[in-house]
matplotlib code that plots the C-alpha trace (Angstrom):
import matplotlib.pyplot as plt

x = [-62.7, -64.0, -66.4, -69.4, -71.2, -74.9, -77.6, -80.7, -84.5, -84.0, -80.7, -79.9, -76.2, -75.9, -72.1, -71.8, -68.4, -67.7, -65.7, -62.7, -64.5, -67.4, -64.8, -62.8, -66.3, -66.9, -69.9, -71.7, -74.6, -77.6, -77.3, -80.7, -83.2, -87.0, -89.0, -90.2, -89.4, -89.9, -86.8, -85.3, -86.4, -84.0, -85.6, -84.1, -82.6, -80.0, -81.1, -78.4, -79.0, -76.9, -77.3, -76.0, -73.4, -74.9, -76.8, -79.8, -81.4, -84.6, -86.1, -89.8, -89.9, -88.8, -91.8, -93.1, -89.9, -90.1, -91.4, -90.7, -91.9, -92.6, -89.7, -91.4, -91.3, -88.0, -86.4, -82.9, -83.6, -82.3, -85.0, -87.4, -89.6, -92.8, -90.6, -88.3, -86.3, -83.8, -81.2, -81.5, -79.9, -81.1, -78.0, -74.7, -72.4, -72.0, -73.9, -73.8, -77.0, -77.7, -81.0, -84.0, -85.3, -82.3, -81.5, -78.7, -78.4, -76.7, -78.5, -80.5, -82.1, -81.8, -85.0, -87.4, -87.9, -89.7, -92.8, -91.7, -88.1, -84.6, -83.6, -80.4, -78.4, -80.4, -78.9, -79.8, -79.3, -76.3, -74.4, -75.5, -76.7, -76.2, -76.8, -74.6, -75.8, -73.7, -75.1, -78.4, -79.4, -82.6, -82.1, -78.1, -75.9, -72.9, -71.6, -72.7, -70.6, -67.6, -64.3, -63.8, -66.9, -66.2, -63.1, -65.3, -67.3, -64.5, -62.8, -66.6, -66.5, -63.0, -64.1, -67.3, -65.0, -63.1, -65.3, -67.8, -64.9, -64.5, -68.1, -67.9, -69.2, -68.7, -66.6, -67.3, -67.7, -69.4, -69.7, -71.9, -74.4, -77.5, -78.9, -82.1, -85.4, -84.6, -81.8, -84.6, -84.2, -86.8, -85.6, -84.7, -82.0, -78.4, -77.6, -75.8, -75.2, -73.2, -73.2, -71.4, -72.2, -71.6, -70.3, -67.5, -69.9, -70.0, -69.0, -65.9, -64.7, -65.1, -63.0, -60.8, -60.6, -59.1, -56.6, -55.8, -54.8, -53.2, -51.3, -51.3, -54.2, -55.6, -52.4, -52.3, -55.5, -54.5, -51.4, -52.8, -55.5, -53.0, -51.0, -53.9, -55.3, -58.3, -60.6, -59.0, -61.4, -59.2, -56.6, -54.6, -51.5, -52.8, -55.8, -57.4, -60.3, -61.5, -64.1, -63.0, -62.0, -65.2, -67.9, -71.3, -73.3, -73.7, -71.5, -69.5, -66.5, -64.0, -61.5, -58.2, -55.8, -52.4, -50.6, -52.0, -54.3, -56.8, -59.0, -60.4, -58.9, -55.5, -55.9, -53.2, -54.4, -53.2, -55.0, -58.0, -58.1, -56.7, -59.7, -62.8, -61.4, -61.3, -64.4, -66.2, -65.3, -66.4, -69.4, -69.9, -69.0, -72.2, -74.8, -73.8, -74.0, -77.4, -78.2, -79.7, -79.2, -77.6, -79.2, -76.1, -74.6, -71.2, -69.7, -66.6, -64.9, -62.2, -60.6, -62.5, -62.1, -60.1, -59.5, -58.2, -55.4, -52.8, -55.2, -57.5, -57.2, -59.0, -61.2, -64.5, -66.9, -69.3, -72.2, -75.1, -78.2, -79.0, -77.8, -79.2, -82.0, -85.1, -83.3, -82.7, -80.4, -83.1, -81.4, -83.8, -83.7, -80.1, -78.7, -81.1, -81.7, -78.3, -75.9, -74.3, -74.3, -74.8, -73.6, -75.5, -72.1, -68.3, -66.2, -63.9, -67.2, -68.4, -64.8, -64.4, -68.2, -67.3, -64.1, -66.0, -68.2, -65.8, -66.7]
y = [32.7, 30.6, 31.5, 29.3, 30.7, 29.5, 30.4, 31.9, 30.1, 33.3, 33.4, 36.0, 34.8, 34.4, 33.7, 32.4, 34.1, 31.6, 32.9, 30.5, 29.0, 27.8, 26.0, 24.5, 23.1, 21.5, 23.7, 23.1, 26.1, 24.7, 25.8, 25.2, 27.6, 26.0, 29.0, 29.3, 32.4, 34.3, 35.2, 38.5, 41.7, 44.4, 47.9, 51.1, 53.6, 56.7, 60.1, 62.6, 66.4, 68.4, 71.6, 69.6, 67.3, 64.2, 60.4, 60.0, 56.4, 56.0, 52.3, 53.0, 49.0, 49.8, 51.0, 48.0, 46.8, 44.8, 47.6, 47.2, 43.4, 41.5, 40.0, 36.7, 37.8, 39.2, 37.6, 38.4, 35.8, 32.3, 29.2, 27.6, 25.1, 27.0, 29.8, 30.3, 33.5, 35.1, 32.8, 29.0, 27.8, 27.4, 29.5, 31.6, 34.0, 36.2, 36.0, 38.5, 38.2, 40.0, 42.7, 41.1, 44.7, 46.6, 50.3, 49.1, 45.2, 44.0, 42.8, 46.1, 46.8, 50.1, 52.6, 52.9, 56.6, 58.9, 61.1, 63.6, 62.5, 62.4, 65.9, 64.8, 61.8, 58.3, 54.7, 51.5, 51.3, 48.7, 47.7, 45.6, 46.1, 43.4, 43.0, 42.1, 40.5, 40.6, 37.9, 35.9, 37.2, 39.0, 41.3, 42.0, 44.7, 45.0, 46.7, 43.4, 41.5, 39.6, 40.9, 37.5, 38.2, 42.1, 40.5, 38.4, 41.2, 43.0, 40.4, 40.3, 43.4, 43.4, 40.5, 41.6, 44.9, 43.0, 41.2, 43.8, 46.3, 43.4, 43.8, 45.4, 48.8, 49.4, 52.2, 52.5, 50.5, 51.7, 49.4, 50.7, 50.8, 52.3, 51.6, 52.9, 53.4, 57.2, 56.9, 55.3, 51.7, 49.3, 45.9, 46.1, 42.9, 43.9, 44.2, 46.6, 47.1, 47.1, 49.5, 48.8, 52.5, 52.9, 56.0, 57.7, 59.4, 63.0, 63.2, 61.1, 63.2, 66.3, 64.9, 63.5, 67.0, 68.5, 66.1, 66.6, 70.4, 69.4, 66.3, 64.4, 65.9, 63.0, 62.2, 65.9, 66.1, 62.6, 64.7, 67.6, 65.7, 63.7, 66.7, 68.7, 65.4, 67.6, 65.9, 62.5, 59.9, 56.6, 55.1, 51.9, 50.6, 50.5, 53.0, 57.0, 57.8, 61.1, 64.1, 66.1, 69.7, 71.1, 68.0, 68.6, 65.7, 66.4, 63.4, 62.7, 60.3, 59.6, 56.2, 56.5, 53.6, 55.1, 53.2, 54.8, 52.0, 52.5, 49.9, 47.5, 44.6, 45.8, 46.3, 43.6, 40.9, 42.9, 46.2, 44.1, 42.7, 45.7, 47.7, 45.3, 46.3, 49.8, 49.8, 47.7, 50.0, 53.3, 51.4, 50.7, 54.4, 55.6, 53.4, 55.0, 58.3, 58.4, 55.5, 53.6, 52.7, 55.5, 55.6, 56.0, 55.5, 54.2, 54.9, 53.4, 55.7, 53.9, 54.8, 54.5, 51.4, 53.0, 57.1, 59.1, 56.2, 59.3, 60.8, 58.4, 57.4, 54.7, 55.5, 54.8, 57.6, 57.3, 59.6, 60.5, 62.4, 62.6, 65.6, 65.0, 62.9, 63.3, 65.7, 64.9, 66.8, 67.3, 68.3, 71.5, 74.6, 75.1, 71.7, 70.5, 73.5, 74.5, 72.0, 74.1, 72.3, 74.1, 72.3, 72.2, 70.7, 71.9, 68.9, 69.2, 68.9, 66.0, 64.4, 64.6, 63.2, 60.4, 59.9, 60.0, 57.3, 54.8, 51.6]
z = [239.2, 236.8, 233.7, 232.0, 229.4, 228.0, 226.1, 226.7, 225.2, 223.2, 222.1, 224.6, 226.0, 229.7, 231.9, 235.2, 237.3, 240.2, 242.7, 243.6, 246.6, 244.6, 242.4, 245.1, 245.5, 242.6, 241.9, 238.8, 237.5, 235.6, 232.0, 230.8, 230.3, 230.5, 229.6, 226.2, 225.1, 222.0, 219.7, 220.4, 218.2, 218.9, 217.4, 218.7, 216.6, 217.6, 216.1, 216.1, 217.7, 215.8, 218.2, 221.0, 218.8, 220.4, 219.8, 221.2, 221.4, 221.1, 222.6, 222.8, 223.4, 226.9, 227.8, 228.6, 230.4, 234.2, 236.9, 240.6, 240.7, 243.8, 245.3, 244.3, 241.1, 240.6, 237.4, 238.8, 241.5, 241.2, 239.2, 241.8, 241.3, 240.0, 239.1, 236.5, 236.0, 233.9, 235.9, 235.0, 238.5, 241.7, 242.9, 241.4, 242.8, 239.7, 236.4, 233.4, 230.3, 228.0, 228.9, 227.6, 227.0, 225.6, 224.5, 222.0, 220.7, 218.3, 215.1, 215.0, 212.1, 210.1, 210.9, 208.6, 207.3, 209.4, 208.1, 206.2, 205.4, 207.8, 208.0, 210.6, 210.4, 212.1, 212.0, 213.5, 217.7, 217.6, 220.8, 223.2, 226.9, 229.6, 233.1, 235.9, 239.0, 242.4, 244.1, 244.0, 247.6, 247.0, 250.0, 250.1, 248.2, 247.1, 250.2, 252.0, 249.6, 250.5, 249.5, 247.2, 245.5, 245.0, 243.2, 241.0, 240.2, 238.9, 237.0, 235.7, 234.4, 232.8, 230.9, 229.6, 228.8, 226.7, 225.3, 224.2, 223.1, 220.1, 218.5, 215.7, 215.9, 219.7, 220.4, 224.4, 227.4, 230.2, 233.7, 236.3, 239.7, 239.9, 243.4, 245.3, 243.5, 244.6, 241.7, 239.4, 239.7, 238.5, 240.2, 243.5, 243.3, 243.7, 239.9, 237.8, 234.0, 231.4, 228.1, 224.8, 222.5, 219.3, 219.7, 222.6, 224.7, 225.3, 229.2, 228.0, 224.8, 226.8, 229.4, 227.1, 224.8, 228.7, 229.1, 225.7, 225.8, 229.5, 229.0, 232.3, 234.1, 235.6, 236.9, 238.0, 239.6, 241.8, 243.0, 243.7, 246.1, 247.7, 248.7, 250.2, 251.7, 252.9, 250.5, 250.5, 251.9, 252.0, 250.6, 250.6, 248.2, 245.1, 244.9, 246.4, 246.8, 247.1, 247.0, 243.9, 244.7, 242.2, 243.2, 241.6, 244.2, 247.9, 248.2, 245.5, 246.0, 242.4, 243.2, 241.4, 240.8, 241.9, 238.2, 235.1, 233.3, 230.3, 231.0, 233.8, 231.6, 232.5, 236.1, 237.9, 240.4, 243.2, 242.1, 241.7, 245.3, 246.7, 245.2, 246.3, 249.8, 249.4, 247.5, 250.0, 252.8, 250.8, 250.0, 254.3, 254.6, 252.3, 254.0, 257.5, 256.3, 257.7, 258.9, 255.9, 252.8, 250.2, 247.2, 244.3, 241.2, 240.4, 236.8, 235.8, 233.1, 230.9, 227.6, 224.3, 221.9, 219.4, 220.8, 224.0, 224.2, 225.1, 227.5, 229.6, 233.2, 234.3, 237.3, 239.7, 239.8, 243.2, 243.9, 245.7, 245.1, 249.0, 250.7, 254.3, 255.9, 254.1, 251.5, 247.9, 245.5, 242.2, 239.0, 238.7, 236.1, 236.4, 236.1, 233.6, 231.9, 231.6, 232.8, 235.5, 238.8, 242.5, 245.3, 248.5, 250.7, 250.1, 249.4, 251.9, 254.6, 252.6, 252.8, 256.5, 257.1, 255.2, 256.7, 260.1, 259.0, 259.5, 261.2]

ax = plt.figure().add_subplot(projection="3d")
ax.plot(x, y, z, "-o")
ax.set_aspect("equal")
plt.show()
């Protein structure tokens, strides 16, 4: 794999991950951008709830953020003559820039005093928020991807992991998929994102407060499923995927590397290959489900920058709000109101359809 970095007309940074192929070629990315584009003026805040013990950001210059373009529009598209994109070259395998309209960037300013004074705790929205794109084919996905570029991905995403855990500020670094415009998605392209917070999130301190009072539960939980096997979906030599035993999505699938790592960074050449297979294939698995497309989202969940070092278990979070042909899972009173999830399909059902949907 080999990495390129340039800049953006407004200072944004943008990285080009070749896979080994496009090396061996002597491929060479176009590194200029040729739009003229205004500096950057990053402006969200975080406003603390202190009934929930959470951040909020708030990025009202979102609002006005790209929404379901054309497809000869889309700015995650390669440059053509006539039309120039976020994407200088006429071509890439794998590029990572920074999100021209971001929830957390760094360079925030502090936020002016609201009306009436700061009754809770507000500071300036730093981090930074980037986008990854899988391959500059308009109409593909990453389940379409080779298994070399599904390994270029990855390494794409342990280096930005890296990289953004050394900002000063960041404390977490979140790499993930959303996909379908069922899930929300504004730009159809086969893209995901990347999150630097300022802040460990509160999914991952909760989890990381259970593994805390039950030292080794992830490694636990990956026994436990590979002794029942009942809800284990595939596996090969280095990772497990399954349908966890209390799944809160119709189809919910959690990928487990079988060696204890923190981070993506730390995840071996082998583990890395051996995963963009297995991935790939649960990908494949999804879309024939039904017989189109799955709309998902896939979270990766690694350790803080600087906590839960004892505690954290690197792993692949996969799910689906489709339950059946035609039927969505909403997150309604219960779930939204409350937080408690109810199930519409027992995992272990869920585990053998997917298992069935093998090519």
């Amino acid at each position: 794999m080999r990495r390129t970095a340039t800049t953006l007309s407004d200072g944004r940074e943008l990285i080009y991950f070749d896979d080994d192929s496009s090396v061996a070629k002597g491929v060479v990315r176009d590194l200029h951008d040729r739009r003229d584009l205004p500096p950057q003026r990053p402006a969200s805040e975080l406003r603390y709830d202190p009934v929930l013990s959470e951040w909020v950001a708030i990025a009202a210059q979102r609002q006005d953020r790209t929404h379901l373009p054309p497809a000869d529009e889309c700015p995650l598209c390669p440059s053509a003559p006539g039309r120039l994109s976020e994407i200088p070259a006429d071509d890439y395998d794998v590029v990572v820039f920074e999100n021209r309209f971001p929830s957390l960037a760094t360079g925030t300013p502090e936020p002016d005093p609201l009306p009436g004074g700061d009754p809770f705790p507000r500071r300036a929205g730093i981090g930074r928020c980037e986008v990854v794109c899988f391959t500059a084919d308009h109409n593909s996905s990453f389940a379409e991807l080779s298994a070399e570029r599904a390994r270029t991905v990855v390494d794409a995403w342990a280096d930005r992991s890296e990289a953004l855990a050394k900002i000063p500020g960041v404390e977490q670094v979140f790499c993930f998929e959303n996909r379908g415009t069922e899930i929300g998605v504004t730009l159809a392209h086969p893209h995901g994102q990347i999150y630097a917070y300022p802040f460990v999130t509160p999914r991952t301190e909760r989890m990381l407060a259970s593994a805390a009072a039950r030292p080794g539960l992830f490694a636990e939980v990956l026994a436990a499923e590979l002794a029942a096997r009942v809800r284990v979906v595939a596996e090969s030599e280095h990772w497990v995927a399954f349908v966890p035993v209390a799944a809160r999505w119709p189809f919910e699938v959690h990928l487990y590397p079988r060696r204890r790592v923190l981070t993506l960074p730390e995840l071996t050449s082998a583990e890395r290959d051996d995963f963009a297979v297995l991935y790939l294939g649960l990908l494949g698995r999804l879309d024939r489900l039904f017989g189109a497309p799955l709309p998902y989202i896939s979270a990766w969940h690694q350790a803080p920058v600087r906590t839960g070092h004892d505690e954290a278990y690197l792993h692949l979070q996969v799910f689906s709000i489709r339950r059946g042909v035609g039927k969505l899972k909403y997150l309604a009173s219960s779930e939204s109101g409350m937080g408690v999830f109810i199930n519409d399909i027992a995992p272990e059902h869920a585990a053998q359809l997917l298992r069935d949907a093998q090519t």
